[in-house]
C-alpha positions in Angstrom: 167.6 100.7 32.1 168.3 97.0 30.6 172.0 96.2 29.7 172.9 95.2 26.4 173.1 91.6 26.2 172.0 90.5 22.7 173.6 90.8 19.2 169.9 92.4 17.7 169.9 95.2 20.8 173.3 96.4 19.6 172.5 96.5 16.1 169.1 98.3 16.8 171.1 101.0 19.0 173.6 101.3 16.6 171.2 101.6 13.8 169.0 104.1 15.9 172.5 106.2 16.2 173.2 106.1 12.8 169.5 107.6 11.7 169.6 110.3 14.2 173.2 111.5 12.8 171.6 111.3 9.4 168.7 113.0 10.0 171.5 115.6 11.6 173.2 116.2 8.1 176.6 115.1 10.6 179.1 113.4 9.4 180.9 110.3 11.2 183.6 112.2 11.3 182.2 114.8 13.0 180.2 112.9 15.2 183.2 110.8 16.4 184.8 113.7 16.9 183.0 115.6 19.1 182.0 112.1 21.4 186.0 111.6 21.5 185.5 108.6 19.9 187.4 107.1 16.7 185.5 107.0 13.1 186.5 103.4 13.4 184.9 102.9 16.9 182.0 104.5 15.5 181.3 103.3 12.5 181.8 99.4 14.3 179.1 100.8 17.4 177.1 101.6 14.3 177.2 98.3 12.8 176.5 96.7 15.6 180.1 95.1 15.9 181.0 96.8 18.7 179.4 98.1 22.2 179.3 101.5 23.1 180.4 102.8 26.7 178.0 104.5 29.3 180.2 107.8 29.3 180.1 107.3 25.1 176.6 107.2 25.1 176.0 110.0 27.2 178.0 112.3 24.9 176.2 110.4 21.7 172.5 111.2 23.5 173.9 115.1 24.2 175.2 115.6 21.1 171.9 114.2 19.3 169.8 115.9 21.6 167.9 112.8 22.7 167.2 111.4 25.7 169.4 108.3 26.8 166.4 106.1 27.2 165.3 106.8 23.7 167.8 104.3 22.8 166.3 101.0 24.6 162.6 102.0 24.9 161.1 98.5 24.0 159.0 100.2 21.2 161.6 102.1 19.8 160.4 101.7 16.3 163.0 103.3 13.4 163.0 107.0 13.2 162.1 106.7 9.5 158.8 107.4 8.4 
């Protein structure tokens, strides 16, 4: 699995998490909540502002109910139709 290293790879995995807790009907609150993390953390990893941990993105791909390697597949294309 590739590491993070670019501005655009962040904002795609943050844009990827906030679709999939969309499509979920979850809230950020509730999301943050249950991955221990703060709405303000969140909402940052989101926008692409911030990076998100291994052990954070574990519990994100858990919660979601998507595979870890969803999130950096080269061809990830958005989840939107």
């Amino acid at each position: 699995m590739a590491a993070i290293n670019s501005k655009s790879q962040q904002e795609s995995l943050g844009q990827r998490i906030a679709e999939l807790r969309k499509r979920q009907a979850l809230t950020l609150a509730r999301l943050a909540e249950v991955c221990e993390l703060s709405e303000a953390t969140l909402s940052r990893i989101e926008n692409g502002h911030s990076a998100v941990s291994a052990q954070h993105l574990f519990a994100l791909s858990k919660y979601l109910k998507v595979d870890i390697a969803d999130f950096f597949r080269d061809d990830a294309a958005p989840l939107s139709p």
